[in-house]
TIFIBA-294866 format. One record per residue (C-alpha): x, y, z; residue number from 1. Coordinates in nm, 4 decimals, padded with zeros to 6 digits. Layout:
BEGIN
xx	yy	zz	num
X	Y	Z	NUM
...
END
This chain:
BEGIN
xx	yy	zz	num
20.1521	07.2387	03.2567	1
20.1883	06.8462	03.2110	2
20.4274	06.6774	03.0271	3
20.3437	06.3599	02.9390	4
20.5963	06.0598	03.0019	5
20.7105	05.7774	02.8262	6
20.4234	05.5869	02.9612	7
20.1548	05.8104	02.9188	8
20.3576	05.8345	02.5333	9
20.3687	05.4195	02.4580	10
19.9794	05.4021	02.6244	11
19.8031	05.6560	02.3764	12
20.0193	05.4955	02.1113	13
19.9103	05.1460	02.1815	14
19.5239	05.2777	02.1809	15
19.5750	05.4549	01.8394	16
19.7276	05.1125	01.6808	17
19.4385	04.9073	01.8169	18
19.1840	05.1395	01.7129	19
19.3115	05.1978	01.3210	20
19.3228	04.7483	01.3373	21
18.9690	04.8168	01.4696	22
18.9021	05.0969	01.1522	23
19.0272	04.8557	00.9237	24
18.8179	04.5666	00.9901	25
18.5426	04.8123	00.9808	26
18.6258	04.9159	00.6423	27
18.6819	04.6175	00.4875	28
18.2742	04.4640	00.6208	29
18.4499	04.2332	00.8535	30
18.2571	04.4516	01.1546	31
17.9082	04.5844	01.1729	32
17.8380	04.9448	01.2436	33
17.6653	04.7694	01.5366	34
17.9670	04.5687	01.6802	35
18.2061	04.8789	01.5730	36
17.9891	05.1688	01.7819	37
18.1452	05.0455	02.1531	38
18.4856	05.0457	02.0110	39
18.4976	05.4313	01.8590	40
18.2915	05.5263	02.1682	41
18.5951	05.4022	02.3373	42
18.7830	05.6819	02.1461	43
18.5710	05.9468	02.1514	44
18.4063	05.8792	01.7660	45
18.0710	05.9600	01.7139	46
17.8357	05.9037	01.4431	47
17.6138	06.2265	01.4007	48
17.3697	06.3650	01.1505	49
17.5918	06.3878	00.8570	50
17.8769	06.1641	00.9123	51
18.1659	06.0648	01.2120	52
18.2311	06.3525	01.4800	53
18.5573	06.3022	01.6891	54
18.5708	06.4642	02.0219	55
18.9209	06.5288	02.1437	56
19.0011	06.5509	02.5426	57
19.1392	06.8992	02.6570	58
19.2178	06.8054	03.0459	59
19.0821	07.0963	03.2569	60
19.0999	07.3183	02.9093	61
19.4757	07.3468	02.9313	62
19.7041	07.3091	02.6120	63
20.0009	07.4539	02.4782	64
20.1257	07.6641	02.1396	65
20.2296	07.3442	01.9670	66
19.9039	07.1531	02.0715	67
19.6772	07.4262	01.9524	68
19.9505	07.4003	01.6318	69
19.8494	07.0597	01.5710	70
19.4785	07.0847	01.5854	71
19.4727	07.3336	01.3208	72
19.6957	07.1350	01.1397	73
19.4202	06.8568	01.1701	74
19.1105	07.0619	01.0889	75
19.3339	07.1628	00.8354	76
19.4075	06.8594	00.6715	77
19.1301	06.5894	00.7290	78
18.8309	06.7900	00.8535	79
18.6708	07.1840	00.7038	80
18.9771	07.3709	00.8277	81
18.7968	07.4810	01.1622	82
18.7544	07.2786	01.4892	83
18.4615	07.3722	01.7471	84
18.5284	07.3884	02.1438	85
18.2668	07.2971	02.3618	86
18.1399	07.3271	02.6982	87
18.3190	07.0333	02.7844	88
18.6518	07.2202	02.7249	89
18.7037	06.9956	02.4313	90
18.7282	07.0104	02.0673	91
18.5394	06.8355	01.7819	92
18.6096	06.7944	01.4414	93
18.2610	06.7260	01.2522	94
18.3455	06.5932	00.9339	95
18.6487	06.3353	00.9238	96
18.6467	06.0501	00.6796	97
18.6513	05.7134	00.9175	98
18.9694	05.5877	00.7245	99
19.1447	05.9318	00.8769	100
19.0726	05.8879	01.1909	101
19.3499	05.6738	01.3220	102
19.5751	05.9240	01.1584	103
19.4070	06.2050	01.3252	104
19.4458	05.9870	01.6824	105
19.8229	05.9552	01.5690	106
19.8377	06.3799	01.4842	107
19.7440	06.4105	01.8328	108
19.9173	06.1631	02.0512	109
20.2640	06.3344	01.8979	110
20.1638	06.6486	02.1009	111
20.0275	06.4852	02.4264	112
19.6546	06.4586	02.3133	113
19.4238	06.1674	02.2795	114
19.0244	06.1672	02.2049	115
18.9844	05.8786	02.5149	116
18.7393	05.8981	02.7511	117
18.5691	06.1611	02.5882	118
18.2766	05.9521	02.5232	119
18.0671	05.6044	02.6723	120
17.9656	05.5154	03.0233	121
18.3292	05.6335	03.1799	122
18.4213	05.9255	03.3773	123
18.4620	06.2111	03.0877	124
18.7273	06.4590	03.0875	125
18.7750	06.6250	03.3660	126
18.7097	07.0025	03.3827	127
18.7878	07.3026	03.5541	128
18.8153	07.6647	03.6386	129
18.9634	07.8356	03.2690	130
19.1077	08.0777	03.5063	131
19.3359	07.8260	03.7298	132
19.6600	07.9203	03.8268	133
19.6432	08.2882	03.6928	134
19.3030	08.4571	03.8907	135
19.3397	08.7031	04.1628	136
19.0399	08.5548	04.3631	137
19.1908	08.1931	04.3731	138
19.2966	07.9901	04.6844	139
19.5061	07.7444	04.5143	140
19.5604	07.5641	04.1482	141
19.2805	07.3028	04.1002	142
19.4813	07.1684	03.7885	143
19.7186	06.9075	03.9857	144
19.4484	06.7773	04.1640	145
19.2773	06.7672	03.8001	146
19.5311	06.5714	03.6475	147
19.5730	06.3181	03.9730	148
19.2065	06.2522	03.8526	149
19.2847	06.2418	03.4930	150
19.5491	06.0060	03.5788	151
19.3204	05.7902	03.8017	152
19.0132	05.7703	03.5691	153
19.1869	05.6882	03.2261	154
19.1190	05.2996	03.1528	155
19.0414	05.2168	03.5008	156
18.9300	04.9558	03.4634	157
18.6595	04.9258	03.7142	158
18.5017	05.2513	03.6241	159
18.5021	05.1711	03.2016	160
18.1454	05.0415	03.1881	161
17.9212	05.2441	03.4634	162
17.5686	05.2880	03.4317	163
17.5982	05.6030	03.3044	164
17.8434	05.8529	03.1701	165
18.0121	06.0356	03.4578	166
18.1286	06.4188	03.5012	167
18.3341	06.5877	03.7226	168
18.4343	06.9463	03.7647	169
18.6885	07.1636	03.9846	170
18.7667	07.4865	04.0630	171
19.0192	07.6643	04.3287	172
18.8100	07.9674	04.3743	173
18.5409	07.9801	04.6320	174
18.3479	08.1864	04.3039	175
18.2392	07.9206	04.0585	176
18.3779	07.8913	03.7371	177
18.3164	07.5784	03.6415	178
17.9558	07.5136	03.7008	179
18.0754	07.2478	03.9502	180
17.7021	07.2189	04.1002	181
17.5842	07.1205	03.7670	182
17.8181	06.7519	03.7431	183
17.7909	06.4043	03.8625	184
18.0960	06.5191	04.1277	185
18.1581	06.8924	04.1602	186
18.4787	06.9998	04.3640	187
18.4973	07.3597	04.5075	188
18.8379	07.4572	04.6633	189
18.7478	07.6621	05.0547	190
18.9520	07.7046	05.3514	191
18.9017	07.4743	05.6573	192
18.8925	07.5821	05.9879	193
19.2518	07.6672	06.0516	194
19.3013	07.7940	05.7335	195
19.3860	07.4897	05.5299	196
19.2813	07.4105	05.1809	197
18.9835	07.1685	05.1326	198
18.6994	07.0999	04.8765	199
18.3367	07.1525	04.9319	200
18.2004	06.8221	04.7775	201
17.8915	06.7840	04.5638	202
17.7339	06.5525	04.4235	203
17.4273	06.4459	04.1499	204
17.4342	06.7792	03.9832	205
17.2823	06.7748	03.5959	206
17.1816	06.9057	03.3774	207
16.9585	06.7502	03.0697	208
16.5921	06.6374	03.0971	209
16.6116	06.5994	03.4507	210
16.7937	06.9286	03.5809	211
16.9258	06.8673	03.9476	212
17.1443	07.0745	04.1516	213
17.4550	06.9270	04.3179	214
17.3795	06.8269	04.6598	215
17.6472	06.9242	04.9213	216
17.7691	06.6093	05.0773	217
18.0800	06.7330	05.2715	218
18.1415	07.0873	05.3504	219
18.5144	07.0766	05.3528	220
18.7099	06.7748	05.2809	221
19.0712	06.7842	05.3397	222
19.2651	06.8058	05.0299	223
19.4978	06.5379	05.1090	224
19.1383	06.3024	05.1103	225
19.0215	06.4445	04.7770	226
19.1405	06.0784	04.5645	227
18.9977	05.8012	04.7436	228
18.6828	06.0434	04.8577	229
18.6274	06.0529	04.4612	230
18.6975	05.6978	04.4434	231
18.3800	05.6524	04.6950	232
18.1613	05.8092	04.4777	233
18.2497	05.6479	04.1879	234
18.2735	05.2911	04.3668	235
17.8954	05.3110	04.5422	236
17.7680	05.4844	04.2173	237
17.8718	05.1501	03.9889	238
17.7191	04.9406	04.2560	239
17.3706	05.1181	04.3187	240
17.3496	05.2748	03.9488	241
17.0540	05.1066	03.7962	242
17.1704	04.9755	03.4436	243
16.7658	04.9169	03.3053	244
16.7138	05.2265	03.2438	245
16.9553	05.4738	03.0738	246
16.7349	05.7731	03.1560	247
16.7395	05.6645	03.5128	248
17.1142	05.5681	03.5342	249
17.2777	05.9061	03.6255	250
17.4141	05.9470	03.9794	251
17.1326	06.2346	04.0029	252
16.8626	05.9595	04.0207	253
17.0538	05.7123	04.2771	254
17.0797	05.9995	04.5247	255
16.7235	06.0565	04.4638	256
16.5701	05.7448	04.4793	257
16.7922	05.6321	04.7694	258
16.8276	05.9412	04.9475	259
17.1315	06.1016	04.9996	260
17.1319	06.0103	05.3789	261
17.1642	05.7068	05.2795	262
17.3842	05.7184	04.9957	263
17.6543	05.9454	05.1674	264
17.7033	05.6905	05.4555	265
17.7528	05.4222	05.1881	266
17.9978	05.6838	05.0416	267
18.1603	05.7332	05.3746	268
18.2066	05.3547	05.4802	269
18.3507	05.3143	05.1213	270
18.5669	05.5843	05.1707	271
18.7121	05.4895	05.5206	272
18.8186	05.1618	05.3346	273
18.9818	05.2975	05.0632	274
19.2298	05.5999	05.2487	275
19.3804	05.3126	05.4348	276
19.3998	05.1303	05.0855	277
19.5959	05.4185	04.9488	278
19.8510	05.4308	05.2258	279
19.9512	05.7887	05.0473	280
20.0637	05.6703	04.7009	281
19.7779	05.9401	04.5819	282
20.0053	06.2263	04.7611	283
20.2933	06.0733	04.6610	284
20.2003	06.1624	04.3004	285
20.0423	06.4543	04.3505	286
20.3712	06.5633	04.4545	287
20.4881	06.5187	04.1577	288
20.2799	06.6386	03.9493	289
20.2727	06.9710	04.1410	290
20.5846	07.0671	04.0316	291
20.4537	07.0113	03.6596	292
20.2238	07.3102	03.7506	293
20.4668	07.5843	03.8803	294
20.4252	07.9366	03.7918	295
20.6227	08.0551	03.4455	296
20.8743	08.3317	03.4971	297
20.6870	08.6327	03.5035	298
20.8694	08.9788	03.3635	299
20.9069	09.3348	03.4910	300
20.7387	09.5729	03.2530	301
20.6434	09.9334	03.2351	302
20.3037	09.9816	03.2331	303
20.3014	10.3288	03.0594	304
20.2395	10.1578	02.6807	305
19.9457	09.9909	02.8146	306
19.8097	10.2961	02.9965	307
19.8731	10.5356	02.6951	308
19.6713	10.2841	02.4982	309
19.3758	10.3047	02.7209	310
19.3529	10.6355	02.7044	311
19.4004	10.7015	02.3174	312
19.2161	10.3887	02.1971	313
18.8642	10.3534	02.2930	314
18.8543	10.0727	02.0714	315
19.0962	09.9274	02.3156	316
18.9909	10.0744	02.6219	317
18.6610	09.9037	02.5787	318
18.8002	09.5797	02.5347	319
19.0111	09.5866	02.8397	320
18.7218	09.6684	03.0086	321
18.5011	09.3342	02.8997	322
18.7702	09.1076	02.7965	323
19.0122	09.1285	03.0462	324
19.0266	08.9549	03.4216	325
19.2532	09.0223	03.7291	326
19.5756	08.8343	03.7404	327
19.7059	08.7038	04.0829	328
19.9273	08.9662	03.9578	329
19.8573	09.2909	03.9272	330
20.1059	09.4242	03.6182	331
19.9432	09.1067	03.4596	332
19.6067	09.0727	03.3096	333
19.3931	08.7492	03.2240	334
19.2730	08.7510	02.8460	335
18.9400	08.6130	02.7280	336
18.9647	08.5843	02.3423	337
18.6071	08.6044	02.2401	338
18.4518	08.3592	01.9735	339
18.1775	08.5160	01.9478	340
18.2227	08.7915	01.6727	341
17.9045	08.8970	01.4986	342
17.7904	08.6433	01.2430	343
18.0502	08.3342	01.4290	344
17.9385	08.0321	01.4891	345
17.9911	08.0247	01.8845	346
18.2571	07.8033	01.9709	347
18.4564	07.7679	01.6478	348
18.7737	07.8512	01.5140	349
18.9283	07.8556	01.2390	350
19.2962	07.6797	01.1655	351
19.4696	08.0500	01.0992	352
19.2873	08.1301	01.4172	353
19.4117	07.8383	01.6108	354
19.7761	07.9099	01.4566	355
19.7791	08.3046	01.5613	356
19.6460	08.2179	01.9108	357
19.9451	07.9653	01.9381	358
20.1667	08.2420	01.7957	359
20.0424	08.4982	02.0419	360
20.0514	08.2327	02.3547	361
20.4213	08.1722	02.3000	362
20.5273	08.5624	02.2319	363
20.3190	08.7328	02.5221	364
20.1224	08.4010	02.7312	365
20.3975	08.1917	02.8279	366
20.2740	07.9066	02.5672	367
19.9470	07.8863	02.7831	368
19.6052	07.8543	02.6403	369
19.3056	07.7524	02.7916	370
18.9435	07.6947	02.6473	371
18.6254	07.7676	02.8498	372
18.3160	07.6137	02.9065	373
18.1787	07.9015	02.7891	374
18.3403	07.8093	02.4686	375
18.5883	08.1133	02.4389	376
18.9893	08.0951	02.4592	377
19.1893	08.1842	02.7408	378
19.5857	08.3525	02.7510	379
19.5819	08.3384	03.1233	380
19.9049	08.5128	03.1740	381
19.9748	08.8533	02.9508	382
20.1793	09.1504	03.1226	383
20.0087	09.4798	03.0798	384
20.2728	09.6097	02.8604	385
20.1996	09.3690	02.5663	386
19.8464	09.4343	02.5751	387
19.8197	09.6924	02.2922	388
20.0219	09.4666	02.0362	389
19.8148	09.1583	02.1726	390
19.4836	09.3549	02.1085	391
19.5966	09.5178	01.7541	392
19.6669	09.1326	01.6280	393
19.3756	08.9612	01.7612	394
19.1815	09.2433	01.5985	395
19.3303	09.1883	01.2449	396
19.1986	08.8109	01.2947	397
18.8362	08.8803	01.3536	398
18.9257	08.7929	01.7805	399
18.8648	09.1087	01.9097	400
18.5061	09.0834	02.0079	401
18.4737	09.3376	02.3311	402
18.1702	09.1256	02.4919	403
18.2558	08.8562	02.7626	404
18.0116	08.8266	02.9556	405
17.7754	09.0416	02.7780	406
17.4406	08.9909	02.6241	407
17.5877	08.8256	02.2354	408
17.8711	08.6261	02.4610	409
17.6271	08.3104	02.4093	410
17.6674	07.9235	02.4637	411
17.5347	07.7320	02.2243	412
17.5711	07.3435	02.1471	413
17.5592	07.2406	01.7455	414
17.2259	07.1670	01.7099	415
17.0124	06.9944	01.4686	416
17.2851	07.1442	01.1893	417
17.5178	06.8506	01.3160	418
17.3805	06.6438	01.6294	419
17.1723	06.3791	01.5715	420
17.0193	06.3785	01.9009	421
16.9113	06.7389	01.8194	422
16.4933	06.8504	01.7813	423
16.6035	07.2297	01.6722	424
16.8890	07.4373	01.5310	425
17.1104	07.6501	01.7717	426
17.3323	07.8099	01.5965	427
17.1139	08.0319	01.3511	428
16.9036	08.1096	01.6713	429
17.2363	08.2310	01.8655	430
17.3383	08.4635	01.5688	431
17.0069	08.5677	01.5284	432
16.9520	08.7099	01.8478	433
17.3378	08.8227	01.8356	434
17.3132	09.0265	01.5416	435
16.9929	09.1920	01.7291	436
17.1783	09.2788	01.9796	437
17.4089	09.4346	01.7566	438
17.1435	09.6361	01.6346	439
17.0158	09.7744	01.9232	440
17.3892	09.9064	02.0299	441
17.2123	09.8349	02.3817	442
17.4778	09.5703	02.4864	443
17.7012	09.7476	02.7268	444
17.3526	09.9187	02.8325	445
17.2257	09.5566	02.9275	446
17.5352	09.4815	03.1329	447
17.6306	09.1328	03.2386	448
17.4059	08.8359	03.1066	449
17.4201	08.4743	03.0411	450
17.2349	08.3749	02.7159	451
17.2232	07.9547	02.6788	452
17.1090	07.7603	02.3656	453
17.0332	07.3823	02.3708	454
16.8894	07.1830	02.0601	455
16.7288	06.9621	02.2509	456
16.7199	06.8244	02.6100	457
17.0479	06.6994	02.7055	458
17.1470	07.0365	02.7609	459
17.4819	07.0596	02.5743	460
17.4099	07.4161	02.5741	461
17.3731	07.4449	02.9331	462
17.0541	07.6409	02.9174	463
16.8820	07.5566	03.2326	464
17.2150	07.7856	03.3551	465
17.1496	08.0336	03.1259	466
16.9946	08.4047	03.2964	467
16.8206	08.3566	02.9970	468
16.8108	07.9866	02.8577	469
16.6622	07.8758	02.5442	470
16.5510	07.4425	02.4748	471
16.4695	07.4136	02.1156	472
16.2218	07.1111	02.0630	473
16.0443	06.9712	01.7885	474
15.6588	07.0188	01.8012	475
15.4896	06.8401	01.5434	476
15.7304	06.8679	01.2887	477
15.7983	07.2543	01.3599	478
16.0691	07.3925	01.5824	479
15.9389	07.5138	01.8964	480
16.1488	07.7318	02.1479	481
16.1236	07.7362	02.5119	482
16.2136	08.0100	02.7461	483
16.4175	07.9640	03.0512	484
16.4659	08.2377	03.3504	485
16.6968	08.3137	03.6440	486
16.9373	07.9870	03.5864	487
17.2844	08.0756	03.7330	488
17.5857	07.8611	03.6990	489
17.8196	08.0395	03.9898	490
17.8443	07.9719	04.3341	491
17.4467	08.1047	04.3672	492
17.3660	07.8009	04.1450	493
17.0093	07.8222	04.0545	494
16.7954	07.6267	03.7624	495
16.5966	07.8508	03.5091	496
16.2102	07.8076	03.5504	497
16.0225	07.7905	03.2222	498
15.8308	08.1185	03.1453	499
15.5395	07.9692	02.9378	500
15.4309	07.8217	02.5952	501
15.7457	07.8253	02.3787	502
15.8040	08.0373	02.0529	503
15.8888	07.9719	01.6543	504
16.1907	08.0001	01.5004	505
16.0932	08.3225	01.3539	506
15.9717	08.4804	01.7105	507
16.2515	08.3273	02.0011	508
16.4799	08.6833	01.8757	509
16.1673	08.9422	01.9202	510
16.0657	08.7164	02.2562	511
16.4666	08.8105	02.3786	512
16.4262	09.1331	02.2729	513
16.1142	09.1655	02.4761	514
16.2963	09.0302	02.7614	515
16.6091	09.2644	02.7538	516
16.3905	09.5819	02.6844	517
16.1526	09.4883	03.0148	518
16.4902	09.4727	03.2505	519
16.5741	09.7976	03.0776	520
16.2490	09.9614	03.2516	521
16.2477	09.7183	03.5486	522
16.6441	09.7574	03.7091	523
16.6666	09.9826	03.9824	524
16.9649	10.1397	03.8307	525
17.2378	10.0499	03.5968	526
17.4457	09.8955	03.8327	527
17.1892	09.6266	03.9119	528
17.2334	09.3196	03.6779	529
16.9687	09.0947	03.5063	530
16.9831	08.8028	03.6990	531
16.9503	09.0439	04.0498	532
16.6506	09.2519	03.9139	533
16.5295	08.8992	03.8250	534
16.5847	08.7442	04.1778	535
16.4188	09.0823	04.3419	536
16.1117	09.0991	04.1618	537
16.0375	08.7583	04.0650	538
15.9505	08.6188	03.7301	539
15.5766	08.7631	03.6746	540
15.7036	09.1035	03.5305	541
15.9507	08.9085	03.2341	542
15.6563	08.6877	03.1808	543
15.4231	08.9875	03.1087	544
15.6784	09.1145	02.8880	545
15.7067	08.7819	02.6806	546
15.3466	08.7084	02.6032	547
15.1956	09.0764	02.6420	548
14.8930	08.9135	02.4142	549
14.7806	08.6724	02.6428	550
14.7626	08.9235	02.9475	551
14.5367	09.1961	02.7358	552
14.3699	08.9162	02.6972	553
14.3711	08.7660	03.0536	554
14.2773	09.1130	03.1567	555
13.9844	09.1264	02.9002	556
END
């Protein structure tokens, strides 16, 4: 993974010196909250419904033992002693006293980390595939073409004040890990027509409360291209953006309301300008940052420990079967650590958490971690062998959870208990319908399903994704819950359709349960998913299943 050098070392250090002179003045009146907002936006501080929030960059979800070391060190010692990732593949601490925070920028600049970018009218971090570098299915490593863009984007300074914040997403797999259809610029890796590497470009995907789909604006472009093609965007975004209207100002709403006809030949002519500009200095450093990315020495094992496990344990064995994901390797395994455990708080972990997954990264994952947008943690390279003594110490932490990708593996943002853009809570709603779940031992039953929560309607919870997505609003005072349907975040990107009228708090978990116990009774078999028996019948029978009421009484 990256190293950081002396410059990207005496950079971060210079922002954390200006920004505790900044805190300072702050403190002592000699700022306004008003004139102090655009400068802790410029380092990822927010003010939310109780009190500061700092959001700390992960770059493409990658970190190390003694990086994860260090957060839990921070939540630890200036925040509740847990940190929460999000679908962002960063981490937030939601209750640091202002006069810590330079401290707590300090703390993580002596690892490599920095909360920059991470908030305001810039391009945010960057994401990617949680599986890069490690998955069987992959083409190539997205990650050094990540951090070329990380590198690019970070206080340049034509792209610090666009009209709106900006998101971009990769992934080396032509399956879609990273939602990449759902962001301002999403990057899929494919092969060109003699074989080459190349990235199928899109662009205006969002989310929020106008949910677009990524448009396809070049099929394949060559690797080698992908910097100053990016650069385009970016460039004829700042100039066309409109600025008067912030719900208007996403990149989604210049391709629509110039046409993306239009606005990819503006893209193109800007591009065609710029690769002569570069004259290669991009590949140059990709070059070198490549060889920041090369595979860690993988071991020869015996497999027989891990077999024996799997067929003694079926505590084990089922675990393997959900929480585990082929390795480019085949005596290796890919290890989703679920946070998700009955009663969690999805997304969070706690500082002995954070310390044993650094632990377990450096003794059996090469000192690689990686967090999801699906708000889980990643050791992307485990042999086989250590599997059993991997399992057996995640499971005396509470990590254990068998249920990626199942029915209680659910995304939700924070909610009305901490956002203060939030209409409705998220997180009692996500462990409510978890612990149903739990209930009904129906899980493995249900098979694979995406469950998304959102407060409110920026989407933080990515529910218009969601197989099942859920948009809490306020009606009137009273939280109101809206159902969501046949939203798909892979490669067959789709946006969820609303079912109908939306539910109380005290009826979204019976609606759910409605739901799951209709595709129960409605799959052909058990090898046909949700989202499939959705797409083959339609969404008329799951409607008739949510509001039964209103067709006895339709039929009446």
């Amino acid at each position: 993974m990256y190293e950081y050098d002396d410059f990207d070392a005496d950079f971060v250090r210079a922002r954390v010196a200006r920004f505790r002179a900044q805190v300072e003045r702050r403190l002592e009146g000699a700022l306004t909250e008003e004139e102090f907002r655009p400068l802790r936006l410029l380092n990822g501080l927010y003010l939310q419904l109780h009190g500061y929030m700092l959001r700390v960059a992960i770059p493409y979800g990658t970190l190390n033992g003694r990086q994860m070391r260090q957060l839990a060190m921070i939540a630890e010692r200036w925040d509740k002693g847990y940190g929460h990732f999000t679908t962002r593949q960063n981490v937030q601490f939601n209750w640091p006293r202002l006069s810590d925070v330079p401290d707590m920028l300090e703390a993580l600049a002596e690892v490599g980390m920095h909360a920059i970018q991470t908030s305001g009218n810039t391009i945010r971090n960057v994401t990617a595939d949680h599986f890069a570098g490690a998955a069987a299915d992959e083409i190539e490593d997205p990650r050094p073409h990540a951090e070329l863009l990380r590198q690019w984007s970070t206080d340049h300074p034509e792209f610090q004040f666009l009209p709106r914040k900006f998101k971009i997403a990769i992934t080396g797999s032509p399956h879609d890990r990273a939602v990449t259809r759902a962001n301002d610029i999403g990057l899929r890796m494919v092969r060109g027509p003699g074989g080459e590497s190349g990235f199928e470009v899109s662009v205006g995907g969002g989310l929020g409360r106008t949910p677009v789909a990524g448009r396809v604006i070049r099929p394949f472009l060559p690797a080698a291209d992908l910097l100053p093609y990016v650069e385009a965007i970016v460039s004829t975004y700042n100039m066309l953006g409109r600025r008067d209207n912030k719900y208007k100002a996403r990149i989604k709403i210049t391709l629509l309301e110039h046409g993306p006809e239009a606005l990819t030949a503006r893209i193109e002519e800007r591009f065609a300008q710029l690769r002569r500009e570069f004259r290669g200095t991009d590949r140059q450093m990709l070059a070198r940052i490549r060889r920041q990315f090369a595979p860690p020495p993988f071991e020869e094992k015996p497999l027989a420990p891990y077999e024996a496990a799997r067929a003694a344990d079926p505590v084990f064995r089922a675990w393997t079967d959900t929480n585990l994901t082929p390795h480019r390797r085949a005596d290796h395994a890919i290890v989703t650590v679920s946070l998700k455990a009955p009663g969690a708080t999805p997304g969070d972990a706690t500082s002995a958490q954070m310390r044993l997954l650094a632990d377990l990264a450096g003794k059996y994952g090469h000192d690689e971690l990686r967090i999801s947008h699906e708000q889980n943690i990643i050791l992307p390279h485990v042999h086989r062998a250590d599997l059993p003594a991997l399992h057996a110490a995640l499971r005396g932490a509470g990590l254990a959870t068998a249920n990626i990708g199942l029915a209680s593996d659910i995304i939700a943002c924070p909610g009305m208990d901490y956002c203060a853009l939030a209409t409705a809570r998220s997180i009692p709603v996500a462990r409510g319908i978890a612990a149903r779940i739990g209930e009904l031992k129906l899980e493995h039953e249900i098979g694979p399903l995406k469950i998304r929560i959102s407060g409110c309607i920026n989407a933080c919870g990515h529910h218009h994704v969601g197989h099942i997505g859920i948009l809490g609003l306020d009606r009137a005072g009273v939280e109101n819950y809206q159902i969501t349907l046949g939203g798909d975040g892979t490669e067959t990107f789709a946006i969820g359709k609303r079912a109908g009228p939306g539910f109380a708090h005290d009826e979204i978990v019976p609606a759910v349960e409605r739901l799951l116990r209709a595709y129960l009774q409605l799959r052909r078999d058990r090898r046909e998913t949700f989202i499939e028996t959705f797409r083959r019948l339609g969404g008329a029978p799951f409607r008739a299943a949510l509001y039964p009421s209103k067709d006895k009484a339709d039929a009446a």
